[in-house]
KOLMIPA-616398 format. One line per 3 residues: number of its first residue (from 1); their letters; for each residue z, x, y of C-alpha. Coordinates in steps of 0.02 Angstrom, whole numbers, plus 50000, padded with zeros to 5 digits. Each point is the difference from the previous one (the first is absolute). Layout:
NUM> a> Z:X:Y  ...
***
This chain:
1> xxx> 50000:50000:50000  49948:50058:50186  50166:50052:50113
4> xxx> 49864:50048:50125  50026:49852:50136  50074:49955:50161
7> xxx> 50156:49882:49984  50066:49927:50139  50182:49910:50005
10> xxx> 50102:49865:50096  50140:49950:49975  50138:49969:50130
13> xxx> 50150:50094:49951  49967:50199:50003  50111:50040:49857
16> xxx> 49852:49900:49890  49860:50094:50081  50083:50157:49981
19> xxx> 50044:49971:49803  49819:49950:49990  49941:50156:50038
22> xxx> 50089:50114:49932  49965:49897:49834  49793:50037:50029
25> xxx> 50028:50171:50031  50106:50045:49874  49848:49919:49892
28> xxx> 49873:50097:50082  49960:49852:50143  49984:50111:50157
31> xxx> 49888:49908:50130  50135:49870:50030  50033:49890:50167
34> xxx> 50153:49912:50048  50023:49868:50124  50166:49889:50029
37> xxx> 49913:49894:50128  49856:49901:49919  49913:49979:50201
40> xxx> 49997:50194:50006  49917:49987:49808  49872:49880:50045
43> xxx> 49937:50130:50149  49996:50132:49897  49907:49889:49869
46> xxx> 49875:49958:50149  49934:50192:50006  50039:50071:49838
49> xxx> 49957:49950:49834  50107:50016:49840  50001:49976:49823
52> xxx> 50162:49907:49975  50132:49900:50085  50187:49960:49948
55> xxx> 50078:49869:50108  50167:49920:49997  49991:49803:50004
58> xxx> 50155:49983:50116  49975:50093:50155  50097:49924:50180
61> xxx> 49826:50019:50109  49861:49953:49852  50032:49928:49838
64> xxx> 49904:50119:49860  49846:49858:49961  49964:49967:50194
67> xxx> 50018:50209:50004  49856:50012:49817  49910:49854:50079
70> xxx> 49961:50111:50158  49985:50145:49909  49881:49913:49903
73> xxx> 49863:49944:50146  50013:50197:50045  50002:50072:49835
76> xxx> 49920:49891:49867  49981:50134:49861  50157:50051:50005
79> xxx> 50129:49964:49850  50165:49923:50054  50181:50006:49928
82> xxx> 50141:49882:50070  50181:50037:49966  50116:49854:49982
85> xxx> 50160:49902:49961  50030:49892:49841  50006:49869:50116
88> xxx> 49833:50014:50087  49904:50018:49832  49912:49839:50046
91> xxx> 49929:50065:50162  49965:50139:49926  49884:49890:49860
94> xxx> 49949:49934:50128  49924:50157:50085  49901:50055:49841
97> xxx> 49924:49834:49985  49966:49979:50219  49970:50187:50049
100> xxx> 49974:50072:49811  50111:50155:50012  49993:50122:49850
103> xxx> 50191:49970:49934  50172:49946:50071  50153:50101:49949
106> xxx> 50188:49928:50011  50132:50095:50071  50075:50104:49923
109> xxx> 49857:50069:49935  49993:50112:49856  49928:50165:50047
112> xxx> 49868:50035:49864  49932:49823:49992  49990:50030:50217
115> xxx> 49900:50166:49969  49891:49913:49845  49925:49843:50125
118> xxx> 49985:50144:50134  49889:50080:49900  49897:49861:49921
121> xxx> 50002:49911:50202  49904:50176:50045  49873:50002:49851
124> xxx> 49972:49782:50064  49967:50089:50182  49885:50128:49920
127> xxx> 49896:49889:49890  49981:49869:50127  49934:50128:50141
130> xxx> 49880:50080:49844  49961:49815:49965  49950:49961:50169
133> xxx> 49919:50162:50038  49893:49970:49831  49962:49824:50072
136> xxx> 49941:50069:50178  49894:50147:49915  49910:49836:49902
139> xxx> 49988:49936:50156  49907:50118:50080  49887:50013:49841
142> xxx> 49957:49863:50016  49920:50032:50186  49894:50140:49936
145> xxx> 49932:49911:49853  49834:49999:50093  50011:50187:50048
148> xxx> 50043:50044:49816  49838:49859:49924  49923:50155:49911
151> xxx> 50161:50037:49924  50055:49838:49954  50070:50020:49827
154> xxx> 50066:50165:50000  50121:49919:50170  50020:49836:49909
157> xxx> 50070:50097:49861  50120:50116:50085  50089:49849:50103
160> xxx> 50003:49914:49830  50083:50147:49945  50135:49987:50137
163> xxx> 50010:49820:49995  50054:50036:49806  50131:50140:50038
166> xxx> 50095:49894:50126  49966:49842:49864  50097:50130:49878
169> xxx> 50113:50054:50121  50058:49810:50033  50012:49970:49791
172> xxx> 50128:50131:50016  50076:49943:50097  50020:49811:49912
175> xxx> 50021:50088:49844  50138:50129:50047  50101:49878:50148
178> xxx> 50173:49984:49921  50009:49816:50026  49915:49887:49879
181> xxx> 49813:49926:50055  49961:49834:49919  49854:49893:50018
184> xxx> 49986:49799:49959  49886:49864:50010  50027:49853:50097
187> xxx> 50059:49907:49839  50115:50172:49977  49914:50073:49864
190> xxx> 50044:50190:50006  49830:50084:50010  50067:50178:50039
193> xxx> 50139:50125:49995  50034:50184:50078  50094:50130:49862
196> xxx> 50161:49942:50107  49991:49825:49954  49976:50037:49820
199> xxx> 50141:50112:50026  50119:49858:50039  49924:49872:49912
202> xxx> 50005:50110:49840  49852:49922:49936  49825:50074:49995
205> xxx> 49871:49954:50094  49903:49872:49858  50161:49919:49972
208> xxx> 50025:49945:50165  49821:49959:50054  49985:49786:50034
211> xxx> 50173:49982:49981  50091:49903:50139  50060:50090:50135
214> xxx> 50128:49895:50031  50070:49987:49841  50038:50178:50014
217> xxx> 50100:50034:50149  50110:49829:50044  50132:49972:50139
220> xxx> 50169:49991:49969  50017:49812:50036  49845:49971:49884
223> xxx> 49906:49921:50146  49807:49962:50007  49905:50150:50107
226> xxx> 49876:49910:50106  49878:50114:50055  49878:49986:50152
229> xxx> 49829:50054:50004  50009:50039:50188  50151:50094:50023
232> xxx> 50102:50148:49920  50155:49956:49924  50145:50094:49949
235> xxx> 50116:49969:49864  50174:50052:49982  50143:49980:49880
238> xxx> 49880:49990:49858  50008:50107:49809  49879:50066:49914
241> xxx> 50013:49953:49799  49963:50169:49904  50012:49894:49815
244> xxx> 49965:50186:49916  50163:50068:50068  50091:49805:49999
247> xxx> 50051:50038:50188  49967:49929:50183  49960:50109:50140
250> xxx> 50035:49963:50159  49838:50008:50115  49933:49956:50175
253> xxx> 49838:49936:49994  49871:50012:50140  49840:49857:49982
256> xxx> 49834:50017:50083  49863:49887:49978  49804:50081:49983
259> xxx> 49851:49912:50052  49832:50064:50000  49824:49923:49953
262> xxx> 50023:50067:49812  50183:49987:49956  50149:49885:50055
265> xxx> 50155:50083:49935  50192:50059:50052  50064:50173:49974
268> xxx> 50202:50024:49977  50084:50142:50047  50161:50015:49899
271> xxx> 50142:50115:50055  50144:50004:49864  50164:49992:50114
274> xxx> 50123:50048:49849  50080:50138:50101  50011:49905:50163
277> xxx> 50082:49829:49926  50137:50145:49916  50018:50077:50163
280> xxx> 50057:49802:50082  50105:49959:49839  50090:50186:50016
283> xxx> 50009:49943:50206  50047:49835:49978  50140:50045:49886
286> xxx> 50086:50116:50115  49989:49868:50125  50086:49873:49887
289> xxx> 50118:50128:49955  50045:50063:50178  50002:49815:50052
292> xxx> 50113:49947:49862  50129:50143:50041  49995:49975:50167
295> xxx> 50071:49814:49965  50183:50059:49938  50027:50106:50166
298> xxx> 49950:49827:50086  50112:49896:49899  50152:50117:50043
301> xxx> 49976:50014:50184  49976:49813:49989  50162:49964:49911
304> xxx> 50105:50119:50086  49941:49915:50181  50048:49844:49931
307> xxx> 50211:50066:49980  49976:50053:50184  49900:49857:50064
310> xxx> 50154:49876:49912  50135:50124:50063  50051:50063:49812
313> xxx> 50016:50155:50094  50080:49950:50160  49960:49930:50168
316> xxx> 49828:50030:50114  49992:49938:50153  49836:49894:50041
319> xxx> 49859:50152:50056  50052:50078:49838  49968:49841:49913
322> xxx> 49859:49974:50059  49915:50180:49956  50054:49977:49828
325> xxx> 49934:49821:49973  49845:50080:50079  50019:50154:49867
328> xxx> 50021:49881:49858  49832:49886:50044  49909:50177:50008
331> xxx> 50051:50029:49835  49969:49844:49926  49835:50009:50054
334> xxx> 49963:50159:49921  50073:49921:49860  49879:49863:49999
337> xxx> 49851:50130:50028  50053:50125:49851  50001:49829:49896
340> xxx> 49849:49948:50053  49902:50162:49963  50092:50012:49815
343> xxx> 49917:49821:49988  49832:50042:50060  50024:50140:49866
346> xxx> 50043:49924:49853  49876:49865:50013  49840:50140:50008
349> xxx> 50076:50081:49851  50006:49838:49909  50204:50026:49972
352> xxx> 50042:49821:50066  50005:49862:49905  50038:49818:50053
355> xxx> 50131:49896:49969  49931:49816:49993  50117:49855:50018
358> xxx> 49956:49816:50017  50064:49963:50194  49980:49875:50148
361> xxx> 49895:50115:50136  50021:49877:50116  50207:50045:49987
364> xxx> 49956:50177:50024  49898:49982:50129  50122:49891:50109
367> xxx> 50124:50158:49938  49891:50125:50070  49983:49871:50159
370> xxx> 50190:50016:50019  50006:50194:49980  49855:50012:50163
373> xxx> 50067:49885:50102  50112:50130:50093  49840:50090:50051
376> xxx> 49893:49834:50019  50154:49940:50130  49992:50192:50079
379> xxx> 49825:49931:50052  50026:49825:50040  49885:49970:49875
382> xxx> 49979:49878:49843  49981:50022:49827  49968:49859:49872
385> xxx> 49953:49980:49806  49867:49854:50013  49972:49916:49826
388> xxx> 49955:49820:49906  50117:50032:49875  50203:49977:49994
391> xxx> 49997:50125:49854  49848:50122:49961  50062:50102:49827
394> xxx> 49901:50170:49959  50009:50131:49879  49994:50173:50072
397> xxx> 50128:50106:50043  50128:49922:50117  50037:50172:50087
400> xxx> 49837:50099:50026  49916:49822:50077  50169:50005:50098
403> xxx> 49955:50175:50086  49807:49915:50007  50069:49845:50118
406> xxx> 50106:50107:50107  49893:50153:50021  49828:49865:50042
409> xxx> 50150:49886:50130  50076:50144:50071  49859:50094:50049
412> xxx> 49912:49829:50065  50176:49987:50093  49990:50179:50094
415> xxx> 49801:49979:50059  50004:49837:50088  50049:49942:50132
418> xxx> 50182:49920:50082  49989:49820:49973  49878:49968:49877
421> xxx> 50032:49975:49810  49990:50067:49842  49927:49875:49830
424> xxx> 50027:50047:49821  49865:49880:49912  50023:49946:49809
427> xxx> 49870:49925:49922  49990:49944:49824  49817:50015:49940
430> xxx> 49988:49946:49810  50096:50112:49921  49969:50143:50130
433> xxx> 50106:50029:50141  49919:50027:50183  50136:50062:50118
436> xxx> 49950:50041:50198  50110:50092:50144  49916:49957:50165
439> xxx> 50062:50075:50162  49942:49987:50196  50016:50176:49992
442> xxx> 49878:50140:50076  49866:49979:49842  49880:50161:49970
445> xxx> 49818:50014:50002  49908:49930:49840  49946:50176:49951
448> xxx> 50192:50054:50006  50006:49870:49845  49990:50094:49850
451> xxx> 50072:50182:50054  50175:49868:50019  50053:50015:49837
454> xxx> 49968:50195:49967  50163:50148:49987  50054:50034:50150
457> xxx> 49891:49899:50125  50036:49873:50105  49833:49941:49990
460> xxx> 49920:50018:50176  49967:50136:50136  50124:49887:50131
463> xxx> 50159:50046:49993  50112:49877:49939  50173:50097:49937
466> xxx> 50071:50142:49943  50030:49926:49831  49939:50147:49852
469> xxx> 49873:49866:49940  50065:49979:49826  50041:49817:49998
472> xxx> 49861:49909:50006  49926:50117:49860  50127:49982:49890
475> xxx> 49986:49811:50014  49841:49996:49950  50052:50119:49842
478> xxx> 50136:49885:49966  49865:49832:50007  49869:50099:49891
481> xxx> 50147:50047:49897  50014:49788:49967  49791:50006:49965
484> xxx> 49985:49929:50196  49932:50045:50140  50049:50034:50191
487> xxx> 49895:49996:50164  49987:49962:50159  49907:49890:50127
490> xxx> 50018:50026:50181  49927:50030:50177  50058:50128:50143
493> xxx> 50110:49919:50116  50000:49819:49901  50097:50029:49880
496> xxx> 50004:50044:49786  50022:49921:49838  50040:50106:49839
499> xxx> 50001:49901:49860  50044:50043:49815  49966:49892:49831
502> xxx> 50063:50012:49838  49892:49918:49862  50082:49907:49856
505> xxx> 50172:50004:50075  50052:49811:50031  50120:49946:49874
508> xxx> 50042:49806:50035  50195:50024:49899  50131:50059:50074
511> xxx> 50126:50137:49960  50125:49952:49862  50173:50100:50027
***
């Protein structure tokens, strides 16, 4: 592989920049740039051309796509790398399918995959400038044809001969790229495979010729993949079935359709992700871990404010009162986080498991009604359960729709405004259960919609608290959890409506003590 290359990096923090490079050097990377100001990168990106660029995706004056967008309209040959947080992975999907950089690598990265994509990004500049030089030299052919009449053949033959090196060079390519290459018909009939799909599929090539595509990688959830001829697509949370080794692999699949006046086809590009979904189990069990010892610290502080806050411990005067009452809330707040993020936990690694009891909902929610009104009163506002039922009894369990109802209420509570009112609607539908939370409250844009319910998002660009954003997703794992689903309707400024159902859940007997 060429190190012979100009690589230019941004990233705001110098410490990064300066690891960087001393990383390249040490591997023999010496025409290296470094900029922690992506304006200053983008001028010397105006009048001076390089071979590579590694950009951070969270930088105060750019973020790193707007920054690789830019870059792009100066440089288009140039291969680009974005560094990034677990928690911007979907921007960063987003930037390989929008701007079509080379790779993204999470921090922290590890060093000898870093200097592997450095060196394959540098070989994707190369080959593309070769490519395109190849392509103007045709070009240019082309406009001597006439010059060349009495030579004809002999030129015809010697761009033909090009034209087949850089059709070799391009195999390669296909047939050495370390992710799998798939191609299907539009009824999904494999038609073929690169050495690193046979690789994971374990199969050779004859075996897996017409069979189903489809039938061969699945989603986790089992869903139906509805493809569009239009538009590429790509897939996440999906295995691939290896039946020679009995095992599933976990994969990301990128889906583009191919149209041209022959063939109408899709090729897949198949990335296994094995070592990246161990890399967010190993994270996401320190975090449970950490969060889960961080509750009996909590717990102590908690009880021991409660002997000085009832004067087990002697008398306080009223400021001294009040700054532990204030301590305690703090506390108990944490509490409720570290609670709430061993929740969110245990539900993505499938260790919760539901407790269902035959109950009246409409009793809970006039429960959970009670337990708000202190806030609701706070803001002279109402809240209601709204219902054609005396008695509506469910299966499910009681406590996990309990933290549904007052996670969906409160929040509806703290975004609208004084004087208006909060409705919990119950609505029996068959034997389905339809249950909306409508507020006055300050509503979000329709596009807004679906990023709601992800980790850690609050669902639009406005700002609308400085909650962590864990709620409303672990709501909706808590619904899916029943087999129902959770969204949301609403306009900015007029208001929302989240609504969950649970299917099959009315049960018309009551409880028997």
């Amino acid at each position: 592989m060429d190190k012979m290359g100009k690589i230019l990096i941004v990233d705001d923090e110098s410490m990064v920049t300066k690891t960087l490079s001393v990383l390249l050097g040490l591997e023999g990377f010496d025409n290296l740039i470094t900029f922690n100001n992506p304006n200053e990168a983008l001028k010397y990106l105006k009048e001076n051309e390089v071979d590579l660029i590694i950009s951070d995706f969270i930088m105060p004056e750019m973020d790193g796509i707007k920054f690789l967008e830019i870059a792009k309209n100066y440089q288009d040959k140039v291969s680009m790398i974005l560094l990034t947080g677990y928690a911007d992975k979907e921007n960063a999907i987003k930037a390989i399918n929008t701007i079509g950089i080379f790779k993204y690598i999470e921090k922290p990265w590890d060093n000898k995959q870093l200097i592997i994509n450095v060196k394959n990004a540098l070989v994707q500049t190369k080959l593309k400038k070769e490519l395109d030089k190849k392509i103007i030299e045709l070009e240019n052919a082309n406009k001597k044809l006439e010059e060349y009449s009495k030579n004809l053949e002999k030129i015809v033959e010697k761009r033909t001969q090009e034209l087949k090196d850089a059709n070799l060079k391009l195999n390669a390519i296909i047939t050495g790229c370390a992710d799998g290459i798939v191609t299907f018909d539009f009824n999904s009939k494999i038609i073929d495979l690169n050495n690193a799909a046979l690789d994971l599929f374990g199969q050779n090539k004859k075996e897996l010729i017409s069979k189903n595509f489809f039938e061969l990688v699945v989603n986790e959830k089992y869903t139906k993949t509805n493809l569009n001829n239009n538009k590429n697509i790509f897939l996440r949370n999906y295995c691939l079935i290896n039946y020679k080794k009995d095992i599933k692999i976990p994969v990301e699949i990128s889906i583009a359709p191919i149209s041209n006046q022959k063939n109408n086809f899709y090729v897949a590009v198949i990335r296994d992700v094995t070592y990246q979904k161990e890399n967010e189990r190993l994270k996401d069990d320190f975090i449970a871990t950490l969060t889960h010892d961080l509750r009996t610290p909590l717990l102590a502080n908690i009880s021991g404010l409660d002997f000085i806050l009832d004067k087990s411990l002697g008398e306080i005067n009223e400021k001294q009162f009040n700054l532990f009452s204030a301590m305690k809330k703090s506390s108990e707040d944490m509490l409720g986080l570290v609670n709430t993020l061993l929740e969110v936990y245990r539900y993505e690694a499938g260790k919760t498991y539901l407790c269902k009891t035959k109950f009246d909902i409409l009793k809970l929610a006039q429960e959970c009604v009670t337990e708000l009104l202190p806030l609701a009163k706070k803001a002279n506002m109402e809240i209601k359960v709204q219902h054609n039922d005396n008695e509506l009894f469910v299966n499910a369990d009681k406590n996990e729709i309990r933290r549904v109802l007052i996670n969906l209420a409160g929040n509806a509570i703290k975004h609208s405004q004084k004087g208006t009112r909060v409705v919990m609607n119950f609505e029996k539908q068959k034997q389905d259960l339809k249950v909306d939370v409508i507020d006055d409250g300050i509503g979000f844009e329709k596009k807004d919609c679906d990023k709601l319910f992800n980790r850690f998002s609050q669902g639009t660009n406005q700002k609308r608290s400085s909650s962590t954003g864990l709620g409303l997703y672990l709501s909706r794992q808590i619904i899916e959890a029943h087999d129902g689903k959770i969204y949301v309707e609403s306009k900015l400024n007029k208001g929302s409506k989240f609504t969950f159902e649970l299917k099959n859940s009315i049960n018309d007997c009551k409880v028997i003590l």
